[in-house]
MARTILO-557537 format. One record per atom (N, C-alpha, C): residue in one letter; x negated, y, z negated; atom name; residue number from 1. Coordinates in pm, 1 decimal. Example, Ala and Ser with C-alpha at 12.3 -4.5 7.8 and 13.67 -1.06 7.14 Angstrom:
! residues 2
@resn = A; u = -1319.0; v = -569.0; w = -780.0; name = N; resi = 1
@resn = A; u = -1230.0; v = -450.0; w = -780.0; name = CA; resi = 1
@resn = A; u = -1320.0; v = -330.0; w = -780.0; name = C; resi = 1
@resn = S; u = -1285.0; v = -225.0; w = -708.0; name = N; resi = 2
@resn = S; u = -1367.0; v = -106.0; w = -714.0; name = CA; resi = 2
@resn = S; u = -1290.0; v = 3.0; w = -787.0; name = C; resi = 2
! end
This chain:
! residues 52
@resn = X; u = -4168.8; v = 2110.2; w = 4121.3; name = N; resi = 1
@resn = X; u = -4221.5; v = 2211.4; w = 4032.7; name = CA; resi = 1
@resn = X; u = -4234.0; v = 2340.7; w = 4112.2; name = C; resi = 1
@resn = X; u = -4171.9; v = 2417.9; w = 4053.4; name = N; resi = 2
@resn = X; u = -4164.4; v = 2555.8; w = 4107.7; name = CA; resi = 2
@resn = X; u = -4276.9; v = 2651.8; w = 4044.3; name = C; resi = 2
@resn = X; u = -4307.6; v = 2755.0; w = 4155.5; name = N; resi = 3
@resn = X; u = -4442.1; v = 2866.1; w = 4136.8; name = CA; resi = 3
@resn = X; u = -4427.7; v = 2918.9; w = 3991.7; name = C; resi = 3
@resn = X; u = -4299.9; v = 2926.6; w = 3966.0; name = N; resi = 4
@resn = X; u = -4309.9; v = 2989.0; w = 3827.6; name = CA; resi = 4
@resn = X; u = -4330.5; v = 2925.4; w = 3707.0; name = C; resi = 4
@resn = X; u = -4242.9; v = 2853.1; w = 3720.2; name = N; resi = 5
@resn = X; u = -4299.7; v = 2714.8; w = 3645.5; name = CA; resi = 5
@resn = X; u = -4458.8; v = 2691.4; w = 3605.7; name = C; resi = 5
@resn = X; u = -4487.4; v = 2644.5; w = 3758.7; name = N; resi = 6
@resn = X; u = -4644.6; v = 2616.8; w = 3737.5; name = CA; resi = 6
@resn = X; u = -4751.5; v = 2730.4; w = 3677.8; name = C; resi = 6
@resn = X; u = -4698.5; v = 2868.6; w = 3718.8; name = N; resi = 7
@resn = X; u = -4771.1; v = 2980.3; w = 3646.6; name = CA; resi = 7
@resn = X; u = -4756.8; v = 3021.0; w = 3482.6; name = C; resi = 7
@resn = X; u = -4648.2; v = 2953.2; w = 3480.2; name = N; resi = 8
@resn = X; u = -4616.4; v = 2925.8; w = 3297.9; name = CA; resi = 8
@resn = X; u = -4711.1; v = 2839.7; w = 3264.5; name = C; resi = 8
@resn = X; u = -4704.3; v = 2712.3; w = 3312.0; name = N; resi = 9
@resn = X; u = -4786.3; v = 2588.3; w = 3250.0; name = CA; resi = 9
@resn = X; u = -4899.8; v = 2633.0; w = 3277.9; name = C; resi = 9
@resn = X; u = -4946.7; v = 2716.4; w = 3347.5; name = N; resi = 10
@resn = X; u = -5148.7; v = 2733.4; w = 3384.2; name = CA; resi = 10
@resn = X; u = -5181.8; v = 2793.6; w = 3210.3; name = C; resi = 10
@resn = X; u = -5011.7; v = 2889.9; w = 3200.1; name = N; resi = 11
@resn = X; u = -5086.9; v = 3026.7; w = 3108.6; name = CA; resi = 11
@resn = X; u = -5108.3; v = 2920.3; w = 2959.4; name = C; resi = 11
@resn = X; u = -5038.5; v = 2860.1; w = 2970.8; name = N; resi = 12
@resn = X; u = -4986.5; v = 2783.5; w = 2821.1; name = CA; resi = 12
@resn = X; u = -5121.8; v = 2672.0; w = 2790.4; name = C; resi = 12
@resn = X; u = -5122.7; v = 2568.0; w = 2865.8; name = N; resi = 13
@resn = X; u = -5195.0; v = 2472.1; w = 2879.4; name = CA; resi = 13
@resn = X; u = -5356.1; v = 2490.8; w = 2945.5; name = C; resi = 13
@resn = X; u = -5416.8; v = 2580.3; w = 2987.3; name = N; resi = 14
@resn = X; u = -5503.8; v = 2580.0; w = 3065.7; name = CA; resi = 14
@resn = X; u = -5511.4; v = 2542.3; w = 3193.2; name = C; resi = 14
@resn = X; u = -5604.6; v = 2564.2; w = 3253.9; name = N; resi = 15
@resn = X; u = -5611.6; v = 2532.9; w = 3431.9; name = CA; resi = 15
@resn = X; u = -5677.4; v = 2395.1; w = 3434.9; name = C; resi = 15
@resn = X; u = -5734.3; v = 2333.7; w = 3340.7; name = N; resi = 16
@resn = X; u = -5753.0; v = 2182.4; w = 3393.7; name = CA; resi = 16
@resn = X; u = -5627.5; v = 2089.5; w = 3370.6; name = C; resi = 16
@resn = X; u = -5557.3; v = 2102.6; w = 3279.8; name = N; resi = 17
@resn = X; u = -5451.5; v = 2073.1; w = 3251.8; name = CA; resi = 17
@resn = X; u = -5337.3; v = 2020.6; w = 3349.1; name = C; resi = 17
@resn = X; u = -5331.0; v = 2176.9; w = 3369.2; name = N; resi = 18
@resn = X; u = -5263.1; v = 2240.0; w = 3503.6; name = CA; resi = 18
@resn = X; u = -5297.5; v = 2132.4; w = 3648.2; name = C; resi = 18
@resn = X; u = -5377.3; v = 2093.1; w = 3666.2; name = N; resi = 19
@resn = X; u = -5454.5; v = 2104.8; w = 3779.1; name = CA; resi = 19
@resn = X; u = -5386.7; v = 1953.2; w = 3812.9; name = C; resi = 19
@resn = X; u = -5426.4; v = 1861.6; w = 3687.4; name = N; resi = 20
@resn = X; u = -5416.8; v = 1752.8; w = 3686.4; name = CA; resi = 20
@resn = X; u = -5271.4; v = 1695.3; w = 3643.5; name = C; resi = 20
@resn = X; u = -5204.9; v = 1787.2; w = 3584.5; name = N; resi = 21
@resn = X; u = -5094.6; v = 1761.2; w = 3585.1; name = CA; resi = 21
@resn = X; u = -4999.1; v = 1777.1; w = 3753.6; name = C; resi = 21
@resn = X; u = -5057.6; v = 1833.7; w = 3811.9; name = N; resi = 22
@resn = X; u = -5036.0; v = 1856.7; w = 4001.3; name = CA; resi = 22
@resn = X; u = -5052.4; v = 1790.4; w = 4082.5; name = C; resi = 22
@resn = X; u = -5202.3; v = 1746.3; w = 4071.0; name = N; resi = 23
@resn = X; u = -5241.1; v = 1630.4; w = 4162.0; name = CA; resi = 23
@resn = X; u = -5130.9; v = 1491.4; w = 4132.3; name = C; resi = 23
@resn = X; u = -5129.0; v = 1436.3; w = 3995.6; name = N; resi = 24
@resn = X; u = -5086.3; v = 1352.6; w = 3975.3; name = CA; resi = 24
@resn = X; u = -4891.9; v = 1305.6; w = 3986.2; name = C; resi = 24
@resn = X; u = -4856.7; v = 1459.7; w = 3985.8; name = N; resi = 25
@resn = X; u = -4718.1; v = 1451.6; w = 4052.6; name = CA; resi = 25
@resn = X; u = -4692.2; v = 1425.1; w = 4231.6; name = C; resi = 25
@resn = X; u = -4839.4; v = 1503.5; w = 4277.6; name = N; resi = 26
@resn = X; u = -4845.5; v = 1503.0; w = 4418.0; name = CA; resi = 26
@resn = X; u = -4900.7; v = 1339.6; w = 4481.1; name = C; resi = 26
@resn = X; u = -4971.3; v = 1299.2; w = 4417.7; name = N; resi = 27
@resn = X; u = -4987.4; v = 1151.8; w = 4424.9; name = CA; resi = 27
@resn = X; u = -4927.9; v = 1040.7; w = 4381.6; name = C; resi = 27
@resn = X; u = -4804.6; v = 1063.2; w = 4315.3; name = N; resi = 28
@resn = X; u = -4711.8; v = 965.9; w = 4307.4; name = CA; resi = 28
@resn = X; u = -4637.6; v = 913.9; w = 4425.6; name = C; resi = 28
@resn = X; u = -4658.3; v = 977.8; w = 4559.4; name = N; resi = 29
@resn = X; u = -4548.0; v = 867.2; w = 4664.0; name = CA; resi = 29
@resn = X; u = -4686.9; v = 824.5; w = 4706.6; name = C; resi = 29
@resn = X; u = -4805.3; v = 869.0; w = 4706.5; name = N; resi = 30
@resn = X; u = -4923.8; v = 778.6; w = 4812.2; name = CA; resi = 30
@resn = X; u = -4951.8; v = 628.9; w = 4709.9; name = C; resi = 30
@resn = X; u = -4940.6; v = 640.2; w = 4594.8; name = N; resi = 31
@resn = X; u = -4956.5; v = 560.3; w = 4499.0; name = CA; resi = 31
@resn = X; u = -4852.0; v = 427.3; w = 4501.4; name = C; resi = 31
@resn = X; u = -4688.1; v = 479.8; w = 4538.6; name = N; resi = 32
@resn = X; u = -4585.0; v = 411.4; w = 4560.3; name = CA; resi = 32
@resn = X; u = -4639.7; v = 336.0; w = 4678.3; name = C; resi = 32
@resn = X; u = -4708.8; v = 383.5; w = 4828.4; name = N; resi = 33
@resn = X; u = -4696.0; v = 367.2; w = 4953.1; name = CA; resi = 33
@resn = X; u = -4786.3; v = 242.2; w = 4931.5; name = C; resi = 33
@resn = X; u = -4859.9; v = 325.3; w = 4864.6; name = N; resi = 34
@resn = X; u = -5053.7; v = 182.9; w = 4845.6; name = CA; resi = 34
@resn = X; u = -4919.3; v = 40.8; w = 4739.7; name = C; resi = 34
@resn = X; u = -4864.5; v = 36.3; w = 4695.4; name = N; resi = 35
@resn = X; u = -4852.2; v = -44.8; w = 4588.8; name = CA; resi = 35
@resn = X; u = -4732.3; v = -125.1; w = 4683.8; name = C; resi = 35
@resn = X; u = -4653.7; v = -82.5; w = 4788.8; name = N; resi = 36
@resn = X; u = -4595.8; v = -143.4; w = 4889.0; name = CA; resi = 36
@resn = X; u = -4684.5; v = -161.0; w = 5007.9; name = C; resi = 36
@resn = X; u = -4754.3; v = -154.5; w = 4984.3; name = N; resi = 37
@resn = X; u = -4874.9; v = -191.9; w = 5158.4; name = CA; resi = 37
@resn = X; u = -4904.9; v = -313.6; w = 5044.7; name = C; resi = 37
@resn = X; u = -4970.7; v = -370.7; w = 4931.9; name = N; resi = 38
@resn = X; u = -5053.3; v = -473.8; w = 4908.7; name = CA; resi = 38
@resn = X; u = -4931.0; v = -562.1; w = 4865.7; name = C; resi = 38
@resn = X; u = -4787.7; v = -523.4; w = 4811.2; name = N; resi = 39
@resn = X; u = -4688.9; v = -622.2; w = 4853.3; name = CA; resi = 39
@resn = X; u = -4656.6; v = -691.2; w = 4940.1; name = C; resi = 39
@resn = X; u = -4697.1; v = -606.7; w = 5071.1; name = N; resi = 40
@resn = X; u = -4683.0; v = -662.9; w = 5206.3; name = CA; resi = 40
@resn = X; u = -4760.8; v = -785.7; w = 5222.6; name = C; resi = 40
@resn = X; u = -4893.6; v = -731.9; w = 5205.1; name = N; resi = 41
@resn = X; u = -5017.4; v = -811.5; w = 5232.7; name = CA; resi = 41
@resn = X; u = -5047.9; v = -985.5; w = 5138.8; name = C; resi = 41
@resn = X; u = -4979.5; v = -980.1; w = 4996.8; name = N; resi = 42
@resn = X; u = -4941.1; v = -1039.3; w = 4958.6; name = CA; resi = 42
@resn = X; u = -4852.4; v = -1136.6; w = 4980.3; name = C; resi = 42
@resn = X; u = -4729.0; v = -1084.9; w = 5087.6; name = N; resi = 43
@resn = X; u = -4652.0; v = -1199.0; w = 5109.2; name = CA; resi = 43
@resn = X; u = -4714.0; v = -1254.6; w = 5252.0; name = C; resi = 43
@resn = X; u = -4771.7; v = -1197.8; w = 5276.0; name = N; resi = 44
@resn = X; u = -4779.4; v = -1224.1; w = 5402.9; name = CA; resi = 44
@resn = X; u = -4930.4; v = -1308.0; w = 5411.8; name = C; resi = 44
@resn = X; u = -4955.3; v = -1264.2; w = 5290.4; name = N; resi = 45
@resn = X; u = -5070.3; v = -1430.9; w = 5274.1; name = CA; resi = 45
@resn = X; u = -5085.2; v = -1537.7; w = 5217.3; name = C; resi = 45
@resn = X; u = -4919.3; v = -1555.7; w = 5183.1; name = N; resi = 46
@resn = X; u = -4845.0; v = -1627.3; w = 5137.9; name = CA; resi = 46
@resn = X; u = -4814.0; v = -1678.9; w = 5240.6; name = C; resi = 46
@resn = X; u = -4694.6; v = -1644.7; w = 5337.3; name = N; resi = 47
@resn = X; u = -4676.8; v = -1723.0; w = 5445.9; name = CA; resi = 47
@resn = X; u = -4779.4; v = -1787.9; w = 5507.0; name = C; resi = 47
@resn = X; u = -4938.5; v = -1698.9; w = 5540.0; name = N; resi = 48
@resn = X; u = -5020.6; v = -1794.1; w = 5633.9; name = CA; resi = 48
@resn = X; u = -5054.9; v = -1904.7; w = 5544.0; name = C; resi = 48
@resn = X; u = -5049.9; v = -1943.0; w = 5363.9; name = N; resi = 49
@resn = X; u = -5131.4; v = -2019.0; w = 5325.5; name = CA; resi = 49
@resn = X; u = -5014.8; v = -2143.5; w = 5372.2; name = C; resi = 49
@resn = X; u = -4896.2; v = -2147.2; w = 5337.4; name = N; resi = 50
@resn = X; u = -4767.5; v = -2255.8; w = 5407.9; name = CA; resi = 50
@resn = X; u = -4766.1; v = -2308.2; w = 5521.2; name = C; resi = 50
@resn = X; u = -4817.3; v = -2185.6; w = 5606.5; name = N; resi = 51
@resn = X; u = -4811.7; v = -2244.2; w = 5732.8; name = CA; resi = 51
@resn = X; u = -4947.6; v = -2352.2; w = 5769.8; name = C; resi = 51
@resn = X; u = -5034.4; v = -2348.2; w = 5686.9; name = N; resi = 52
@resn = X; u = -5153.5; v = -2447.8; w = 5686.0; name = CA; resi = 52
@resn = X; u = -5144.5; v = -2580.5; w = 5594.2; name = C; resi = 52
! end
């Protein structure tokens, strides 16, 4: 999303709008990262329950 862009959507939609429509584009790879870290953790407590 480009500055201009985003200065369109503030004028149109409001600034909470705005705001949250930002964060939530900007938190889509930490969201991806968290949802592959508890995949991990998942298999991998899988393996220790086999190995017992």
């Amino acid at each position: 999303m480009d500055y201009v862009m985003f200065a369109q959507l503030l004028g149109d939609v409001g600034f909470p709008v705005a705001i949250t429509i930002y964060l939530l584009l900007n938190m889509e790879a930490k969201i991806e990262r968290l949802e592959s870290t508890i995949h991990t953790l998942a298999e991998s407590k899988e393996s220790d329950d086999m190995e017992r």
